[in-house]
VOGU-3710 file (C-alpha; in Angstrom, 3 decimals, decimal comma):
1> xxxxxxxxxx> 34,473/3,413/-47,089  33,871/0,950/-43,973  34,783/-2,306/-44,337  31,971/-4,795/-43,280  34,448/-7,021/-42,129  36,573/-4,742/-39,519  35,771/-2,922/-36,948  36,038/0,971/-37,510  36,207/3,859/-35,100  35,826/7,333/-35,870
11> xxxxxxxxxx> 37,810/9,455/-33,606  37,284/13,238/-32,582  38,758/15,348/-30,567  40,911/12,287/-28,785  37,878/9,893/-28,475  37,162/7,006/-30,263  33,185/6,861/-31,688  32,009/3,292/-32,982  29,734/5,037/-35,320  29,694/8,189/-37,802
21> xxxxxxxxxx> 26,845/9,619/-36,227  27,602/9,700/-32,763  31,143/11,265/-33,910  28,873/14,087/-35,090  26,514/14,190/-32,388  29,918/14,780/-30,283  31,197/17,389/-32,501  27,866/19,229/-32,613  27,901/19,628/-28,436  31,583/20,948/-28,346
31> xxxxxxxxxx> 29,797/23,481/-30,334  27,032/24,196/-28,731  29,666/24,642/-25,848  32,458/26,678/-27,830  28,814/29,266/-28,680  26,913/29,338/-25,253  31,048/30,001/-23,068  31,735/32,411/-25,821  28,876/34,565/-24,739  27,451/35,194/-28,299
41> xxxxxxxxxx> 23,549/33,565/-27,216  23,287/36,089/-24,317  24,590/39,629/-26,459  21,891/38,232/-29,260  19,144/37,609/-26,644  19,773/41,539/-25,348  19,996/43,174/-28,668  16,513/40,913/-29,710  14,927/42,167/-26,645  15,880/45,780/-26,507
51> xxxxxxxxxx> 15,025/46,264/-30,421  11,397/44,729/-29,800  11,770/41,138/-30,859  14,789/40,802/-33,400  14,592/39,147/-36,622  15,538/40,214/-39,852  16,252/43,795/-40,868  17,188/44,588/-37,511  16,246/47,458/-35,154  12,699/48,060/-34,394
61> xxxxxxxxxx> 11,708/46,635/-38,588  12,285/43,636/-36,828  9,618/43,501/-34,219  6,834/41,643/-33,767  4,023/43,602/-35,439  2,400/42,382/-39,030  2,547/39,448/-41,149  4,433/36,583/-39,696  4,991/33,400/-42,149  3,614/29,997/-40,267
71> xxxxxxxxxx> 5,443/27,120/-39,483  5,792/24,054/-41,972  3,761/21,659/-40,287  5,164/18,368/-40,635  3,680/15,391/-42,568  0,911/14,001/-40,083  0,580/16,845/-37,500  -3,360/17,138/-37,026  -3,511/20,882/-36,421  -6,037/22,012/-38,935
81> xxxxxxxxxx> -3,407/23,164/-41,291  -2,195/20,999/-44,764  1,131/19,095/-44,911  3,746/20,867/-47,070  3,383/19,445/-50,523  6,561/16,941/-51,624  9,798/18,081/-52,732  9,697/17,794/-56,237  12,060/15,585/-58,082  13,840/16,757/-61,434
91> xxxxxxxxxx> 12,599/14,785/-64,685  16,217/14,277/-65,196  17,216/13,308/-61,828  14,564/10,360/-62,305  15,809/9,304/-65,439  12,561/10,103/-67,167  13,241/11,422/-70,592  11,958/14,577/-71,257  8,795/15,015/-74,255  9,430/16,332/-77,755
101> xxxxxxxxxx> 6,970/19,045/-77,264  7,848/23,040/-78,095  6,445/26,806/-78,661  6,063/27,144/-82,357  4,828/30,380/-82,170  2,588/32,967/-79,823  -0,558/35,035/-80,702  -3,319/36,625/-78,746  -2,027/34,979/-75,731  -2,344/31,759/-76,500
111> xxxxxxxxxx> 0,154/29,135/-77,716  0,783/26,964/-80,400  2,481/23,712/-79,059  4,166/21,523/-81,985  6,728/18,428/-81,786  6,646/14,515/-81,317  4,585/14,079/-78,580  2,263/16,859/-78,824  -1,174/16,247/-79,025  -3,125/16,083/-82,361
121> xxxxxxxxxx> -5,083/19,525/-83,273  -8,112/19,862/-83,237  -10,926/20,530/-86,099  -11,358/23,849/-85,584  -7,353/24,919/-84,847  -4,795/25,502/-87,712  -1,356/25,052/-88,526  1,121/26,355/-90,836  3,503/23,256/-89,655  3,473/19,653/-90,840
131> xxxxxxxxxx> 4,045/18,429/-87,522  1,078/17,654/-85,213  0,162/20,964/-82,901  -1,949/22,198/-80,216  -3,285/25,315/-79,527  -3,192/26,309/-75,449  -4,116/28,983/-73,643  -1,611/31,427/-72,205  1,178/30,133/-69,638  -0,062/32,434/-67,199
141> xxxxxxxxxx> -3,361/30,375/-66,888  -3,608/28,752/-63,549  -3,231/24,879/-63,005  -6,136/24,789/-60,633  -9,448/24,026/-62,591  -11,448/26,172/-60,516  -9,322/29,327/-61,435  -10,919/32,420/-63,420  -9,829/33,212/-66,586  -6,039/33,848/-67,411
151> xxxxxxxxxx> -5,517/32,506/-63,666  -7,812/34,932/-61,647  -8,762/34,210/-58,166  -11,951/32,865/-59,514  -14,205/32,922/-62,947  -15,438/36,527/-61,443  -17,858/35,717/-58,918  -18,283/37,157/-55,707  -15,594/37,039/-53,378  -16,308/36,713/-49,812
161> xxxxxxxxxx> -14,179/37,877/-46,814  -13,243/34,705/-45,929  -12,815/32,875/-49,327  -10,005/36,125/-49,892  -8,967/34,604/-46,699  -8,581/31,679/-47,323  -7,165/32,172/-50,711  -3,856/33,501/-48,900  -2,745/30,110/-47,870  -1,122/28,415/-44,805
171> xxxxxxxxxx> 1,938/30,012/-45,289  0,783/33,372/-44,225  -2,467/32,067/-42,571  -3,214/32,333/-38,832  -5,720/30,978/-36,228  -8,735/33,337/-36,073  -7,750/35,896/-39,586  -10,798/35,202/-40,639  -13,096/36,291/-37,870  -10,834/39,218/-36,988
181> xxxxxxxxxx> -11,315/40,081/-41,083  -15,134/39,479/-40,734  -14,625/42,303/-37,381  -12,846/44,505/-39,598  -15,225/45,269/-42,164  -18,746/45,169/-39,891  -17,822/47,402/-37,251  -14,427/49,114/-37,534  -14,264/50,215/-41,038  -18,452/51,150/-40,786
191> xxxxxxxxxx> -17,732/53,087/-37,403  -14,602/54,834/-39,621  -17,089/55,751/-42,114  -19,370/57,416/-40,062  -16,525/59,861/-38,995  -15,933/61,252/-42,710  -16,439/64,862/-43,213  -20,055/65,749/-45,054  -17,503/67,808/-47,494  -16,015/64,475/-49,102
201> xxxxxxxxxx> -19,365/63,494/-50,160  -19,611/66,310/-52,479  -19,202/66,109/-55,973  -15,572/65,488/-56,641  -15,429/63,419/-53,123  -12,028/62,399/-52,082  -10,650/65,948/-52,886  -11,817/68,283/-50,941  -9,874/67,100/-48,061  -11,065/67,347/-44,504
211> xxxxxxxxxx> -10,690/71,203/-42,737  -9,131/73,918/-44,789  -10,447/74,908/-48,575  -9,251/74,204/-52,010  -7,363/76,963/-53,077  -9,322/78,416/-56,006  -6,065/79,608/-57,953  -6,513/77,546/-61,547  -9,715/78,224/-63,811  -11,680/75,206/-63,925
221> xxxxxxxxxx> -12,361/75,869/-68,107  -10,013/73,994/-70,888  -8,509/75,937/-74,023  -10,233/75,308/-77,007  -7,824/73,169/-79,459  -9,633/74,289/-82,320  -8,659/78,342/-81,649  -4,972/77,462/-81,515  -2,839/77,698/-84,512  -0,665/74,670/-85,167
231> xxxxxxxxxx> 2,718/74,322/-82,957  1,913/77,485/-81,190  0,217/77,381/-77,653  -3,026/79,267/-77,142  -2,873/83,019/-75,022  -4,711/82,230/-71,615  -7,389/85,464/-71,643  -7,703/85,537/-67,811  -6,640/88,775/-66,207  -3,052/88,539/-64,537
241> xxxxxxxxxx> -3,696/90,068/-60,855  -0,849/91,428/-58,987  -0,473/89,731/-55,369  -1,158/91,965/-52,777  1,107/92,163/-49,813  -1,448/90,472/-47,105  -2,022/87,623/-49,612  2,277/87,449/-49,930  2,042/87,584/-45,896  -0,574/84,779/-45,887
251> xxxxxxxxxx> 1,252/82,632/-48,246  4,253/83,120/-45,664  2,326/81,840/-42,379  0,524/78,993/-44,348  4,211/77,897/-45,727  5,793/78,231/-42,301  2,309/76,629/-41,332  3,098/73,430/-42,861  6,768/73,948/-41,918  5,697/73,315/-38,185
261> xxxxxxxxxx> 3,467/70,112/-39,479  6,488/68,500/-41,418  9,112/68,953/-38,775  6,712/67,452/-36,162  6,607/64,039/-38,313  8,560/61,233/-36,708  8,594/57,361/-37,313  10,548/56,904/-34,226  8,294/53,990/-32,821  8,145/50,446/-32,689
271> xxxxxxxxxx> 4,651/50,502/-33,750  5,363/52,873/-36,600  6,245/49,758/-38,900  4,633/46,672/-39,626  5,053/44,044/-42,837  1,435/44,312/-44,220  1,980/41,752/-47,710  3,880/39,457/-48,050  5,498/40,210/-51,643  6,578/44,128/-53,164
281> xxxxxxxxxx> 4,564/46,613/-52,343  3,067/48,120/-55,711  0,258/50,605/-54,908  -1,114/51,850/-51,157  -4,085/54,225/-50,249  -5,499/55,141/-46,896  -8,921/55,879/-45,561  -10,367/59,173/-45,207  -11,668/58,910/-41,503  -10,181/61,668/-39,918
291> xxxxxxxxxx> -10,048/59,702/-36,711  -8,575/56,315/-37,855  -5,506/55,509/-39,640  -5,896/52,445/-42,004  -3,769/52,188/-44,462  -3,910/49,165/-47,389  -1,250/47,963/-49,896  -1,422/45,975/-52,532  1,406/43,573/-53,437  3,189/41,949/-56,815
301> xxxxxxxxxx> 1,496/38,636/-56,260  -2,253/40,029/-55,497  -2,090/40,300/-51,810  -4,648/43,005/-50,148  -3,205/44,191/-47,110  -5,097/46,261/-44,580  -3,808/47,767/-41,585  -5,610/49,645/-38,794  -2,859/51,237/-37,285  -3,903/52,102/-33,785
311> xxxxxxxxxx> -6,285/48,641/-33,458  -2,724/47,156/-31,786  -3,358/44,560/-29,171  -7,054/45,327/-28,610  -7,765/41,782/-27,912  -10,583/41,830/-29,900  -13,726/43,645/-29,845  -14,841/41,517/-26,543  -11,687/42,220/-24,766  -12,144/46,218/-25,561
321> xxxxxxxxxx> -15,527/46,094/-24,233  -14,376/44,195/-20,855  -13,436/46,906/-18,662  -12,150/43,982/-16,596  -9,630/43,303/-19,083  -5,869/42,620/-17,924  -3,234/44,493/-19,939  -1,441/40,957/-19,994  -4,811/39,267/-21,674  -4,405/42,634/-24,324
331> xxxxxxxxxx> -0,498/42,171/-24,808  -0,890/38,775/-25,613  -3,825/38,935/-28,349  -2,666/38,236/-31,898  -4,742/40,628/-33,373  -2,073/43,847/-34,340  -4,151/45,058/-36,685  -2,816/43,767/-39,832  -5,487/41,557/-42,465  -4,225/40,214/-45,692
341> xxxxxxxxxx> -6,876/38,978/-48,351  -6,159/37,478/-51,822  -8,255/39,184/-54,513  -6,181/39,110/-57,589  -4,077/36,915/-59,309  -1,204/39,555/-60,171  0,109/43,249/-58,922  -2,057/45,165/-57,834  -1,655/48,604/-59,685  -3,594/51,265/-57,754
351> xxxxxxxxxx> -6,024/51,150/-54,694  -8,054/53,963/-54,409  -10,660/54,677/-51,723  -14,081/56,698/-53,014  -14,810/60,481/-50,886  -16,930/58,872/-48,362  -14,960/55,864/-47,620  -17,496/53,189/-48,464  -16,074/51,822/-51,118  -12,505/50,723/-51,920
361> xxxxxxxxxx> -11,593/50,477/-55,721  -8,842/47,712/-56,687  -7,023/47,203/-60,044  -4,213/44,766/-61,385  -2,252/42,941/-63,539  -4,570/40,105/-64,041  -7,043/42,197/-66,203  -9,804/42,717/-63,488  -11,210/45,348/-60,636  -12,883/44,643/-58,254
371> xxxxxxxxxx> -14,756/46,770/-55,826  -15,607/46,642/-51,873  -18,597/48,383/-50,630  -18,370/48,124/-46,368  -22,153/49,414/-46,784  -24,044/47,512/-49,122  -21,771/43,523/-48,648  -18,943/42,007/-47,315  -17,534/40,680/-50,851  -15,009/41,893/-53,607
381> xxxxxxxxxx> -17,024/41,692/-56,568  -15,604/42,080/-59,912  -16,850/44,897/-61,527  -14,778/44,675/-64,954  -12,511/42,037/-66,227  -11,018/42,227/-69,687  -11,299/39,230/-71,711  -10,980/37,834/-75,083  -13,330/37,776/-78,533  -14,120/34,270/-78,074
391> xxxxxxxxxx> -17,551/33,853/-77,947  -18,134/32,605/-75,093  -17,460/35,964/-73,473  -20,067/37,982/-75,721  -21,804/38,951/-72,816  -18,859/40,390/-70,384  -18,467/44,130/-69,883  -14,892/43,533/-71,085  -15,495/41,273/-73,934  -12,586/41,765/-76,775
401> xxxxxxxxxx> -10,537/43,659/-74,387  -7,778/41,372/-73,615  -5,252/41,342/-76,279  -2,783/38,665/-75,131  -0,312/37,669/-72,828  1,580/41,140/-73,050  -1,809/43,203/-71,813  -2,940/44,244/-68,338  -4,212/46,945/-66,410  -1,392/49,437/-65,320
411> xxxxxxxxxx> -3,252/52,137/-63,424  -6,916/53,763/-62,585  -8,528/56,861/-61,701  -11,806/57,295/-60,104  -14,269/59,478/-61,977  -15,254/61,419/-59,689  -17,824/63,942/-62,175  -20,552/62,201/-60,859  -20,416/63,007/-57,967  -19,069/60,424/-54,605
421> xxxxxxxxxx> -22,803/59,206/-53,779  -24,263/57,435/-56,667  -23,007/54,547/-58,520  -21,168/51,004/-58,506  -17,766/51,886/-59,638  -16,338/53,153/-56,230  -19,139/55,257/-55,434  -18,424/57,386/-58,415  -20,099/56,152/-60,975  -17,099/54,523/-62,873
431> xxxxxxxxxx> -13,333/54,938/-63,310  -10,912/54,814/-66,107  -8,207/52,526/-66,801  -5,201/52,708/-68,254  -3,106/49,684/-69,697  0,181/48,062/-71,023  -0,683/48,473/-75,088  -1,035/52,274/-74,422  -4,791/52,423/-74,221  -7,158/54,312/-72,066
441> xxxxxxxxxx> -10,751/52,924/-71,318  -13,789/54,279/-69,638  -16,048/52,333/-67,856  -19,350/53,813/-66,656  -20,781/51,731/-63,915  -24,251/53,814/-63,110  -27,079/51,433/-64,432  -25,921/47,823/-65,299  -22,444/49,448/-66,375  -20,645/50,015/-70,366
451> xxxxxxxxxx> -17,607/50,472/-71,771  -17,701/54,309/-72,777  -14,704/54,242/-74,992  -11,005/52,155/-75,622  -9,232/54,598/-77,361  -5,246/54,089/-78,105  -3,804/57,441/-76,779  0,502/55,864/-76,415  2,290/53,674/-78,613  4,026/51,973/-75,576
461> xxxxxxxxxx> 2,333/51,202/-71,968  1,247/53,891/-70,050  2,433/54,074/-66,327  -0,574/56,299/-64,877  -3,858/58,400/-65,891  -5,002/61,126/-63,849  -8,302/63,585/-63,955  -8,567/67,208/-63,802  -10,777/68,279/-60,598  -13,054/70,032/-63,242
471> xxxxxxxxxx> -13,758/66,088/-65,111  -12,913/67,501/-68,195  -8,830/67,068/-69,025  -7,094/63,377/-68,248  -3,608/63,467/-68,420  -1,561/60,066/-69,381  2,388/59,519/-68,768  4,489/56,149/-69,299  7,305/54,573/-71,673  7,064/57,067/-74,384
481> xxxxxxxxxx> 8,736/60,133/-72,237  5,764/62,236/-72,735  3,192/63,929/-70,831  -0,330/64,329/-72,930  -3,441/66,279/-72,034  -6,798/65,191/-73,223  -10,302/66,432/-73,445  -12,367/63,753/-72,154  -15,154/65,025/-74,164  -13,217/65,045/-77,512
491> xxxxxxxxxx> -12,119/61,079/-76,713  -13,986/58,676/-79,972  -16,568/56,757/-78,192  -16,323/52,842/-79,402  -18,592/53,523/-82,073  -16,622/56,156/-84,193  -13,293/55,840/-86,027  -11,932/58,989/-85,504  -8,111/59,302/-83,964  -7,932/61,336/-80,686
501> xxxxxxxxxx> -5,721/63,842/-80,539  -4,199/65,818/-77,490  -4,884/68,932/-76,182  -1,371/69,681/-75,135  2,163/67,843/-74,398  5,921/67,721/-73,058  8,635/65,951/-73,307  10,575/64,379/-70,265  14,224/63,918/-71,618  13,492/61,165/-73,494
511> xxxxxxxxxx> 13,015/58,665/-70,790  10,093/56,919/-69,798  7,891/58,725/-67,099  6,858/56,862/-63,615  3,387/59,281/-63,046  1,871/62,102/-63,870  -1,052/63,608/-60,864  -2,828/66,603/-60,639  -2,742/68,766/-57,904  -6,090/68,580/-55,771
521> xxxxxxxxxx> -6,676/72,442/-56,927  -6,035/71,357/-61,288  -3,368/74,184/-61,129  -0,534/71,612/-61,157  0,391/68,770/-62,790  3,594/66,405/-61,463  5,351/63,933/-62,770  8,067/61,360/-61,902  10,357/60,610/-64,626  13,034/58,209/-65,025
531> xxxxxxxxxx> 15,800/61,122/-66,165  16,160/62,017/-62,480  13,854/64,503/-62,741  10,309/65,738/-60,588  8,638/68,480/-63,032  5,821/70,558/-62,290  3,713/72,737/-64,443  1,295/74,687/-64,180  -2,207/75,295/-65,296  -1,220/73,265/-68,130
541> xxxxxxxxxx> -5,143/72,062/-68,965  -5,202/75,578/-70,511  -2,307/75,476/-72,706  -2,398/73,704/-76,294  0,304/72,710/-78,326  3,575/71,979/-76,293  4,251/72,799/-72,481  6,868/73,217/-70,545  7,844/72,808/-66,448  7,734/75,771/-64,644
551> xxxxxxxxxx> 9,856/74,004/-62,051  12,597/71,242/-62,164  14,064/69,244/-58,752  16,888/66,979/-59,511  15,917/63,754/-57,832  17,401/60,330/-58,449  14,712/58,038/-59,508  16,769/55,240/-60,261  15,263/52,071/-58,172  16,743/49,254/-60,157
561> xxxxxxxxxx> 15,281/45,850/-61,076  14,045/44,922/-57,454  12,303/48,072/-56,043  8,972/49,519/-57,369  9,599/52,511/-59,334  8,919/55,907/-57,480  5,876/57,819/-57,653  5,197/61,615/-56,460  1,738/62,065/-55,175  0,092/65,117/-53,869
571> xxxxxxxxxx> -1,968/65,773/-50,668  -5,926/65,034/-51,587  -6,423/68,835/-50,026  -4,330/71,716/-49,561  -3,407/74,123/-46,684  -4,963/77,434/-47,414  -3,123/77,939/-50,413  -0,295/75,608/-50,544  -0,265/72,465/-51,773  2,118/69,565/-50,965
581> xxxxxxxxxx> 3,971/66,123/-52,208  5,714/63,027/-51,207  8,089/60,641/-53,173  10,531/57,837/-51,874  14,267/58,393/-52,098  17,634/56,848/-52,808  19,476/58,796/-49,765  21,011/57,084/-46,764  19,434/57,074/-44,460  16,614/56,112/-45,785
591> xxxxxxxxxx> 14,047/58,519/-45,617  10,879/59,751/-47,520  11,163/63,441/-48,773  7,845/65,606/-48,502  8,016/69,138/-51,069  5,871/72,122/-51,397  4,729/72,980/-54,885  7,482/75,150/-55,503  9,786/72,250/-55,187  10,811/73,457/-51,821
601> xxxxxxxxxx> 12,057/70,545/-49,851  10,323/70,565/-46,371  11,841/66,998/-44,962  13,759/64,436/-45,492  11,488/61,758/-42,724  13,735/59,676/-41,308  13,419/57,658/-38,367  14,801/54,020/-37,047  11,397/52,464/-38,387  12,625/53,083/-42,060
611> xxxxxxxxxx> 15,394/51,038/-43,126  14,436/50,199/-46,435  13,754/52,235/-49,704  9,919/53,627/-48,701  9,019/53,499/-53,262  5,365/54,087/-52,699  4,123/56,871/-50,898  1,323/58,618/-49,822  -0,825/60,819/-46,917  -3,650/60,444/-44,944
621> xxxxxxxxxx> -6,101/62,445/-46,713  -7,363/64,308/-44,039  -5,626/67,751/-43,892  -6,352/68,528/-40,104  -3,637/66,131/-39,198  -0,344/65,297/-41,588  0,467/61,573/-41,884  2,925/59,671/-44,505  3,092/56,778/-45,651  5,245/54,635/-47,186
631> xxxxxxxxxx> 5,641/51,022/-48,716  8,660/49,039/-49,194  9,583/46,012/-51,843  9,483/43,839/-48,742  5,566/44,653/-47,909  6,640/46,767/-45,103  4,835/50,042/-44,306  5,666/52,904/-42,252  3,846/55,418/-40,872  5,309/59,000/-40,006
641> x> 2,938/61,178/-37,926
//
């Protein structure tokens, strides 16, 4: 302690300091010293400069291109952008004393406060304890007023371009996102669009692919349950043809075909790699255009990211119409292509782009969709939302849907039967949902929209739901371990009682199953399970009664706590006759795998723009080029082509 009386010095390094401070003012310029003669600052300057910018992650991950978090403005900087809100201060710490309030018990997502210093109940609420007690909505319910229900961006409305904008915050807001967003969707996504093969707005649009045909190898017919004996699965009565030996030498050229597409893949480039959210990536998709590459992810925390992948430093749409143009005025634009919105309040579970490309489809956590139609507005509008019984939600297409804190939406599938013209729900004409309790819902959006059916098809959540080509067979994987086949047709309708039953099933070792996607053709059905296994069967929508794999790849699936769980997914088309897949992988180096549908491994993609566990993968859908892509649990993508 200093004495008040007596003078004290504080010495360092053989000199005397009057004060504290100016002892470590000293000590903090030997350092500076000891770091800039050591030659440390001019090695760190080279390798940030030769690996296109440095930063974290290293190697070219750690460039410049993406999301970039904004500065904390400090308190009183006029710069357009809010202070940073004040560092709370513990209860505790203050010496406040903390309220005799507590959870006496949970149902239906809401709560039922008790204790001391709750408040009194009202008329209409009930208690089974003598103490006074409150009944509250779910914990998950925002603290903003103006928040939706269960803590939604909003109470459904409309959601504009630049409220989503807006909605991200300061933290990962920059000067001008919201005119460059506003750019994006009226003329780069609408001149996309207008590329699109005529085939993808056929019925069944989105999997047809772009240049070479379906393979026509599966029957497009399901087996009658009802001509199967019990336990035993029904004789398929189409004629088994013998291959002849120019379709063998076909199948040959088209495999070494794709051979020659694979190995050409590289994500060698800096601009290969860019952090699109901010938060885990939990579902991507990519646009159909055959000549643009825009990819979007959706994050844990309800982030839309959209990336148009070669719209890097165009300057904007008046510097690429100025011939005049520098290259240094294009360099230094901020515009790389990458545009985050907020439309959701939690994980967004699948995005899925409609045949045409007009529409992009968007589920999550937080109970709703919501749907974005580049032709017809420049909003997310909420097409479906589940909600509660209470009364004041009688007139919601999801009324009675939401069962409590413990329910969401866990993945869709667009139904494409109606063809890819017609329609709100994605240009389809609805979608189906699957959810966390293990049910399955169709919603039917031609008209003003209804809730086909809500059928319980899993006793625990189920991970993914995926339609036969012919719109007749869903299949449904998740925590149960097994794979089940249903007749859409044969599903009760909300009106009758009846319990559905599955066509046909198989077991996955007992362990819960990641996905389960059909093959573009409907001969082959994947799935991703968590006993470090990828199985696929074949035509399995005409077996009843239990299937089983006709092949088995050992593949370790085990992503832990903080990585999204991997998912297979197929090509949308197929070459000639083969048909291909993508998953992440464990291996170091880090690499994404790409198999044929033997379960042939083709390539492990590697390249110095993956450093990180690629969990979510996909392709470009267009089949006259071959494109991955992958997202990371640090919204990174990369893009091998």
């Amino acid at each position: 302690m200093v004495d008040d009386d007596a003078s004290e010095s504080f010495a360092f390094d053989g000199r005397s300091y009057p004060t504290y401070q100016e002892m470590v003012n000293a000590k903090r310029r030997r350092n500076a010293d000891v770091l800039a003669k050591s030659g440390l600052l001019e090695a760190k300057s080279a390798i940030a400069s030769s690996s296109g910018g440095g930063g974290s992650g290293g190697g070219i991950v750690g460039g410049t291109r993406g999301l970039k978090r904004a500065k904390v403005v400090p308190p009183g900087d006029d710069d357009g952008r809010p202070a940073p809100p004040p560092r709370r201060k513990s209860s505790r710490i203050a010496g406040a004393m903390a309220p005799d309030v507590r959870v006496e018990r949970e149902s239906m997502g809401s709560f039922v406060i008790s204790g001391a210093d709750a408040s009194p109940p009202s008329s209409s609420s009930s208690s089974s304890s003598s103490s006074p007690s409150l009944r509250v909505e779910s914990s998950t319910t925002s603290k903003d007023a103006t928040a939706g229900y269960n803590g939604r961006v909003n109470d459904g409305s409309d959601l504009s371009v630049s409220d989503a904008v807006e909605l991200v915050g300061y933290k990962w807001r920059g000067d001008g996102d919201t005119e460059r967003a506003e750019r994006l969707f009226a003329r780069i996504l609408p001149d996309a669009i207008e590329d699109v093969p005529i085939a993808n707005y056929r019925r069944g649009g989105g999997r047809a692919g772009g240049g070479m045909g379906l393979s026509s190898g599966s029957p497009v017919s399901v087996v009658d349950v009802t001509n199967t004996t019990s336990g035993r699965p029904a004789q398929s009565t189409a004629a088994t043809t013998v291959p002849r030996k120019d379709d063998v030498d076909d199948d040959d050229d088209a495999h070494r075909g794709i051979r020659r597409l694979v190995d050409g893949l590289s994500c060698d480039d800096g601009e290969c790699v860019a952090k699109v959210t901010p938060d885990r990536i939990y579902s991507v998709a990519c646009h159909p255009s055959p000549n643009a590459v825009i990819v979007c992810a959706g994050d844990k925390t309800g982030h839309l990211g959209v990336w148009n992948v070669d719209g890097y430093n165009h300057g904007g749409d008046d510097a690429m119409n100025n011939e005049n143009a520098s290259s240094s005025s294009l360099s230094s634009s901020s515009d790389d292509g990458v545009h985050l919105f907020k439309v959701h309040s939690g994980a967004i579970s699948t995005l899925a782009w409609n045949g045409p490309g007009t529409s992009l489809l968007t589920s999550s956590y937080d109970g709703s969709v919501r749907l974005f139609d580049v032709e017809r507005g420049r909003a997310f509008v909420e097409v479906f939302a589940t909600y509660g019984d209470e009364v004041k939600y009688r007139d919601k297409l999801g009324y009675g849907t939401d069962r409590g804190y413990n329910s969401w939406i866990q993945g869709m599938e667009i139904d494409t039967r109606y063809g890819s013209g017609g329609g709100g729900g994605g240009g389809s004409g609805g979608f189906f949902l699957c959810t966390s309790e293990g049910r399955v819902m169709h919603v039917d959006m031609r008209m003003k929209g209804r809730l086909t059916f809500d059928a319980v098809l899993s006793e625990k959540k189920i991970n993914t739901i995926s339609l036969h080509p012919d719109g007749n067979v869903i299949a449904t994987a998740g925590l149960t371990g097994i794979v089940q086949l249903w007749d859409v047709r044969k599903i009760p309708t909300l009106s009758s009682k009846e319990k559905p039953k599955p066509i046909s099933w198989q077991e996955s070792g007992g362990r819960s199953i990641n996905s389960a996607y059909f093959s573009p053709s409907g001969k082959r059905l994947l799935t991703t399970t968590m006993s470090n296994r990828l199985e696929i069967m074949e035509d399995s929508h005409l077996v009843a009664g239990r299937m089983m794999p006709k092949m088995r790849v050992s593949h370790d699936n085990q992503t832990g706590r903080w990585l999204s769980t991997f998912m297979a997914r197929w090509h949308p088309g197929c070459y000639t006759n083969r048909e291909i897949f993508v998953v992440g992988s464990m291996k170091q180096p880090r690499c994404m795998e790409v198999y044929d549908h033997d379960g042939d491994l083709l390539r492990e993609i590697r390249g110095d723009a993956i450093t990180a566990v690629a969990s979510r993968c996909c392709f470009h859908p267009d089949t006259n080029k071959l494109i991955v892509i992958g997202g990371n649990s640090s919204g990174r993508v990369t893009i091998a082509r």
